[in-house]
Backbone as a chain_set.jsonl record, in Angstrom:
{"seq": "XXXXXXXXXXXXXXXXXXXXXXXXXXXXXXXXXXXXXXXXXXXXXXXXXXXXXXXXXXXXXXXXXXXXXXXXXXXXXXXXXXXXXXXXXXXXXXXX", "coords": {"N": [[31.468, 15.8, 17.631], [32.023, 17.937, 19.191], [30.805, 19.875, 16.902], [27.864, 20.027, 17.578], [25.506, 21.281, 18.926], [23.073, 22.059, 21.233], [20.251, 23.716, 22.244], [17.857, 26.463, 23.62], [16.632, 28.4, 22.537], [16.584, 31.092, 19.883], [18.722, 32.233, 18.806], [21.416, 31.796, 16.992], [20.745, 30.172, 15.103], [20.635, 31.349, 12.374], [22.221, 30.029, 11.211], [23.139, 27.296, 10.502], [23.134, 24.551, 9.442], [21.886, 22.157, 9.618], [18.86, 21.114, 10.965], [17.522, 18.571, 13.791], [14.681, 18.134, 14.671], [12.601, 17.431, 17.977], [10.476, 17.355, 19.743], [7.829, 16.944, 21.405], [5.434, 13.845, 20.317], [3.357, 15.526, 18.796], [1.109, 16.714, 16.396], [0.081, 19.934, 16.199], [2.137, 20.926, 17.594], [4.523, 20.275, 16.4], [3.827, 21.151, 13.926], [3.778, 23.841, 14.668], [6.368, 24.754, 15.539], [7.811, 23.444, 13.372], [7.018, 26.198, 11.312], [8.263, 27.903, 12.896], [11.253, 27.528, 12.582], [11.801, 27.415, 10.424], [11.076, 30.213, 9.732], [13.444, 31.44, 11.074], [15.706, 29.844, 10.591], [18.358, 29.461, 7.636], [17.295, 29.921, 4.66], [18.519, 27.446, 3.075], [18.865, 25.372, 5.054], [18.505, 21.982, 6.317], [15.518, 20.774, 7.522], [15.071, 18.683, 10.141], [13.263, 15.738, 11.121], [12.778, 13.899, 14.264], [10.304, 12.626, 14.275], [8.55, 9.548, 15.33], [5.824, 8.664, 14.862], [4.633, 10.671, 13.247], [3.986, 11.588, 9.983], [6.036, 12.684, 7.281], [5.361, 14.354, 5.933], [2.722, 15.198, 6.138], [3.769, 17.117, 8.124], [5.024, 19.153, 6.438], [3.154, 20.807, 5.322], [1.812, 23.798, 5.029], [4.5, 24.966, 4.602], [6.816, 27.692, 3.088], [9.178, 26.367, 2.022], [8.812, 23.371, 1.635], [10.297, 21.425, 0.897], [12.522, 21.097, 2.366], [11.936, 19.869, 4.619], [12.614, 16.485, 6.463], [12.859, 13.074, 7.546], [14.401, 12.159, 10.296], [14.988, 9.631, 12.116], [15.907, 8.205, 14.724], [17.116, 5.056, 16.595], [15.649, 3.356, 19.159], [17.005, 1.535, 21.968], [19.512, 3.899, 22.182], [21.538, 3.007, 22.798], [22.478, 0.55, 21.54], [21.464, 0.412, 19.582], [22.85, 1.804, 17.419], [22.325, 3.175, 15.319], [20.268, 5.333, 12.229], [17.716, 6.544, 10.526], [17.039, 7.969, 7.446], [14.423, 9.1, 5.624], [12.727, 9.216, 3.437], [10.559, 11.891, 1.472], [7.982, 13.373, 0.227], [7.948, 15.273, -2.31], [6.217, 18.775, -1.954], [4.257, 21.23, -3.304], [4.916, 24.86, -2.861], [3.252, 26.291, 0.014], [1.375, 24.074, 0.449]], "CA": [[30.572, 16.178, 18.72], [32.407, 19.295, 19.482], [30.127, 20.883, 16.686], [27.268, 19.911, 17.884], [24.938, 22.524, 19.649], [21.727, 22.297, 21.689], [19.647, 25.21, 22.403], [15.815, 26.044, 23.62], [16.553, 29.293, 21.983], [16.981, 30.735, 18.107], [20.237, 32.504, 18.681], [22.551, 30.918, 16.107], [19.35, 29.27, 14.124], [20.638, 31.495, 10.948], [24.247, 29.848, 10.734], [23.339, 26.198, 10.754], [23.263, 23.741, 8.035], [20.514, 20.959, 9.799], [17.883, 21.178, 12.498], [17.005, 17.896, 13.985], [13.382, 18.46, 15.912], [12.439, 16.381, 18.782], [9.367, 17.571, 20.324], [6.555, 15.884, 21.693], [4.615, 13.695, 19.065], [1.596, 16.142, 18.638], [1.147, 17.605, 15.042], [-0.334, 20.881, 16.188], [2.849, 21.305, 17.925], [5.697, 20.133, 15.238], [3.863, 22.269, 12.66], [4.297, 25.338, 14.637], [7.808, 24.446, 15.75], [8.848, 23.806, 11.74], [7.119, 26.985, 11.263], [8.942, 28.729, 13.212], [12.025, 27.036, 12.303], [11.779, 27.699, 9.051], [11.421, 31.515, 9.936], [14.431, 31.104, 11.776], [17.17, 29.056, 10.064], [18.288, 30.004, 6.84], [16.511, 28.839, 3.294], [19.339, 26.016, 2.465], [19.173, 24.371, 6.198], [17.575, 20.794, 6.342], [14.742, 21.017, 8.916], [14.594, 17.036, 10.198], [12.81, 15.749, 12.385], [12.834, 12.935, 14.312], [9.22, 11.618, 15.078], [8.157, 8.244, 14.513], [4.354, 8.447, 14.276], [3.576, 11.31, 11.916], [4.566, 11.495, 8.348], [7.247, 13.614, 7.027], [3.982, 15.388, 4.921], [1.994, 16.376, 7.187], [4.654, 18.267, 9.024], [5.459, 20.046, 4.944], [1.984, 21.403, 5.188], [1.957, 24.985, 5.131], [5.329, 25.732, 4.644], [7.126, 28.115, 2.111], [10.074, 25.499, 1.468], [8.306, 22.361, 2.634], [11.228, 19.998, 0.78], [13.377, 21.294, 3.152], [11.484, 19.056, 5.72], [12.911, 15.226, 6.382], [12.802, 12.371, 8.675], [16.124, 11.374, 10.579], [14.852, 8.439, 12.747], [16.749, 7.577, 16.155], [16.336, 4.136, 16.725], [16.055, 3.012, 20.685], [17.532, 2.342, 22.459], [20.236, 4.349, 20.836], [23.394, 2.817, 23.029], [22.193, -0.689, 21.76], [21.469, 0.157, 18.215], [23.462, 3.055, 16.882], [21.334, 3.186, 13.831], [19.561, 6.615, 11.595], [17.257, 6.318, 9.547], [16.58, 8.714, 6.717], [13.441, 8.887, 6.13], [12.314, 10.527, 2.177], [9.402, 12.804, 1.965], [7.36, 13.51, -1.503], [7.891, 17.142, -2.538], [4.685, 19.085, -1.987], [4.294, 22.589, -4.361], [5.071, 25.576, -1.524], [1.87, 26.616, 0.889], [-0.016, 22.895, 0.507]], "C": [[30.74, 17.65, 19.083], [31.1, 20.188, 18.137], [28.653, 20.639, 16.444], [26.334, 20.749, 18.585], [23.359, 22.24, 20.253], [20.913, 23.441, 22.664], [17.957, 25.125, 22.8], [15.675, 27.819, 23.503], [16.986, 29.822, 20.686], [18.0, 31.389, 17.77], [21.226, 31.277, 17.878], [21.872, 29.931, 14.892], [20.282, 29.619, 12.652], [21.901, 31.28, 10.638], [23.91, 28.181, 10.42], [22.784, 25.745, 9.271], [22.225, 22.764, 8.247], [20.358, 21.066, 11.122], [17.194, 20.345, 12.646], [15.889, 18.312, 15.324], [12.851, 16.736, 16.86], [11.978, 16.655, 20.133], [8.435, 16.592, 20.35], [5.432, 15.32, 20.393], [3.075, 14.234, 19.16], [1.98, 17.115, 17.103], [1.243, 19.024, 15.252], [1.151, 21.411, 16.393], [4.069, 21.028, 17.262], [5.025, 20.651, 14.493], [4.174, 23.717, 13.308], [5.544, 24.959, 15.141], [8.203, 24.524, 14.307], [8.039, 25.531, 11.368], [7.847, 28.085, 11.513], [10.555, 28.377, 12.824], [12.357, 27.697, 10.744], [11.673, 29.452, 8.459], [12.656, 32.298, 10.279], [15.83, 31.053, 11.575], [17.126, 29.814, 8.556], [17.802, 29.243, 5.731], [17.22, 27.849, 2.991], [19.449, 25.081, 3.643], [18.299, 23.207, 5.878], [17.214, 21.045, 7.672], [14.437, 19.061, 8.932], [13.838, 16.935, 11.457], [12.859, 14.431, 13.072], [11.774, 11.926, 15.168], [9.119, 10.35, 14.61], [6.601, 8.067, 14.548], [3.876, 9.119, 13.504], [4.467, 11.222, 10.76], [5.349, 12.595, 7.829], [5.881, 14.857, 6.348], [3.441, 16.01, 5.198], [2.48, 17.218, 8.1], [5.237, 19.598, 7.31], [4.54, 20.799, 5.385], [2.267, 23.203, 5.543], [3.14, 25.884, 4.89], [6.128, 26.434, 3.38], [8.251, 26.815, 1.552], [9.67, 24.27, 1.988], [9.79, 20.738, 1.751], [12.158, 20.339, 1.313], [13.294, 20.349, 4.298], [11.904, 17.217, 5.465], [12.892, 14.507, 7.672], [14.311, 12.324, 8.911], [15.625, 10.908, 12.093], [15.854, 8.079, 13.661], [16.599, 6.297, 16.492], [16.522, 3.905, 18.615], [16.274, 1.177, 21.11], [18.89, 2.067, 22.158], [21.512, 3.64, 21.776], [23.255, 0.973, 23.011], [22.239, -0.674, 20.265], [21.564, 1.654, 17.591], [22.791, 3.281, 15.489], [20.504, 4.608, 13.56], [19.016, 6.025, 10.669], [16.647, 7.478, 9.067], [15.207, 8.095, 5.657], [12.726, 10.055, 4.371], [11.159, 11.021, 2.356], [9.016, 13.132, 0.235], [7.069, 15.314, -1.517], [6.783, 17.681, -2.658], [4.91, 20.669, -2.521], [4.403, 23.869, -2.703], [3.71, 26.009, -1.024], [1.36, 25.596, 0.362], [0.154, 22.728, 2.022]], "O": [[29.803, 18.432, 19.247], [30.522, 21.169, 18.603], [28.143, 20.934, 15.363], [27.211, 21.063, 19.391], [22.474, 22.259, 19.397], [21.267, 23.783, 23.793], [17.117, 24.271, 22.517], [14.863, 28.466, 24.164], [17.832, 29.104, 20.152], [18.389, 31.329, 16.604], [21.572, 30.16, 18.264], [22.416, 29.202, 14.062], [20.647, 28.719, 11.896], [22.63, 32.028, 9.986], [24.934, 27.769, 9.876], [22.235, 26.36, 8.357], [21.586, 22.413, 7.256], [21.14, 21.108, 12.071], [16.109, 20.466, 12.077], [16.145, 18.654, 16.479], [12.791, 15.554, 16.525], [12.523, 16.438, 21.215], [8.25, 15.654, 19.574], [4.769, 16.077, 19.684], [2.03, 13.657, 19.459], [2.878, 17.931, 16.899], [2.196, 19.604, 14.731], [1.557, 22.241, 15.579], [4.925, 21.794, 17.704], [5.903, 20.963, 13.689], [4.708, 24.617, 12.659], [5.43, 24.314, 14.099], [8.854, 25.496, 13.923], [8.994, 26.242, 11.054], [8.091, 29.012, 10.741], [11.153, 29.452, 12.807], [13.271, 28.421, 10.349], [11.989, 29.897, 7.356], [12.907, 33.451, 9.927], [16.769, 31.716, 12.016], [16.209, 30.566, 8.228], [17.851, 28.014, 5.765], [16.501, 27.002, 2.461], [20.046, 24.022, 3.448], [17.329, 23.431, 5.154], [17.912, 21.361, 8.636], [13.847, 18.374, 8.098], [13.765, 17.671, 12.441], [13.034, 13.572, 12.207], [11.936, 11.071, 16.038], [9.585, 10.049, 13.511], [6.262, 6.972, 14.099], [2.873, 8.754, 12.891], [5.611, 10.767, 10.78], [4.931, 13.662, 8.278], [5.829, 16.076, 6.508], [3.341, 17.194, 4.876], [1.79, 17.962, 8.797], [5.745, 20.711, 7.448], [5.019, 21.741, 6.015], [3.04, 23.548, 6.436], [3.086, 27.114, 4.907], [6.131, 25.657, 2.425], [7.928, 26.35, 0.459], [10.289, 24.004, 3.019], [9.971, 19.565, 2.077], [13.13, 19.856, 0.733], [14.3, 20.007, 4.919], [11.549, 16.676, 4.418], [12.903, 15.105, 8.748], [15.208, 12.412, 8.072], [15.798, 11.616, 13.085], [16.82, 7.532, 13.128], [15.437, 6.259, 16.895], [17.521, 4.322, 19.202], [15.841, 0.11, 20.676], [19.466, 0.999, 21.952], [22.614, 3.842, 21.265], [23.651, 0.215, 23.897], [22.887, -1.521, 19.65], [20.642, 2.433, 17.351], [23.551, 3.811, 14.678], [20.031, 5.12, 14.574], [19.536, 5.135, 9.995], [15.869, 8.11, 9.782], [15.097, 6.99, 5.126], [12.41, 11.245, 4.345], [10.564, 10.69, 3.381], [9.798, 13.08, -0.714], [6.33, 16.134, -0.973], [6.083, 17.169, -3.532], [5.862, 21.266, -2.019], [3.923, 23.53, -1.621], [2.909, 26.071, -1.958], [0.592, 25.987, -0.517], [-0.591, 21.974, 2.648]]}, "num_chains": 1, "name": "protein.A"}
């Protein structure tokens, strides 16, 4: 837990190894969030996210490294069922 970190700023973005997102389920707004994310963090980080209504794919869309993008699923409620679920994603060619 200790290396754990939560932030609502991108100080320290280009040191980290995985960025679980967990913004409001609206597309418009998790594609520019992994956009920017992905500006952000450095090229080998896993960008996850953890919605449950859109598709790991349609959050790839546009991005230079889009198989960087993955689900990691919370299940609720989480102090009942400690459970993750990874969540694969179908590699899409860079800018689809």
């Amino acid at each position: 837990m200790a290396k754990l970190h939560c932030t609502a700023s991108w100080d320290g973005f280009e040191e980290v190894d995985l960025v679980i997102e967990a913004v409001i389920e609206d597309l418009d707004i998790k594609l520019q969030v992994f956009r920017d994310l992905e500006r952000h963090s450095r090229s080998t980080a896993i960008l996850a996210t953890n919605t449950s209504s859109l598709l790991v794919k349609q959050l790839q869309k546009g991005l230079q490294h889009p198989q960087r993008v993955a689900g990691l699923h919370f299940f609720n409620p989480v102090h009942k069922m400690p459970l993750v679920e990874n969540c694969p994603h179908a590699l899409l060619p860079p800018n689809r």
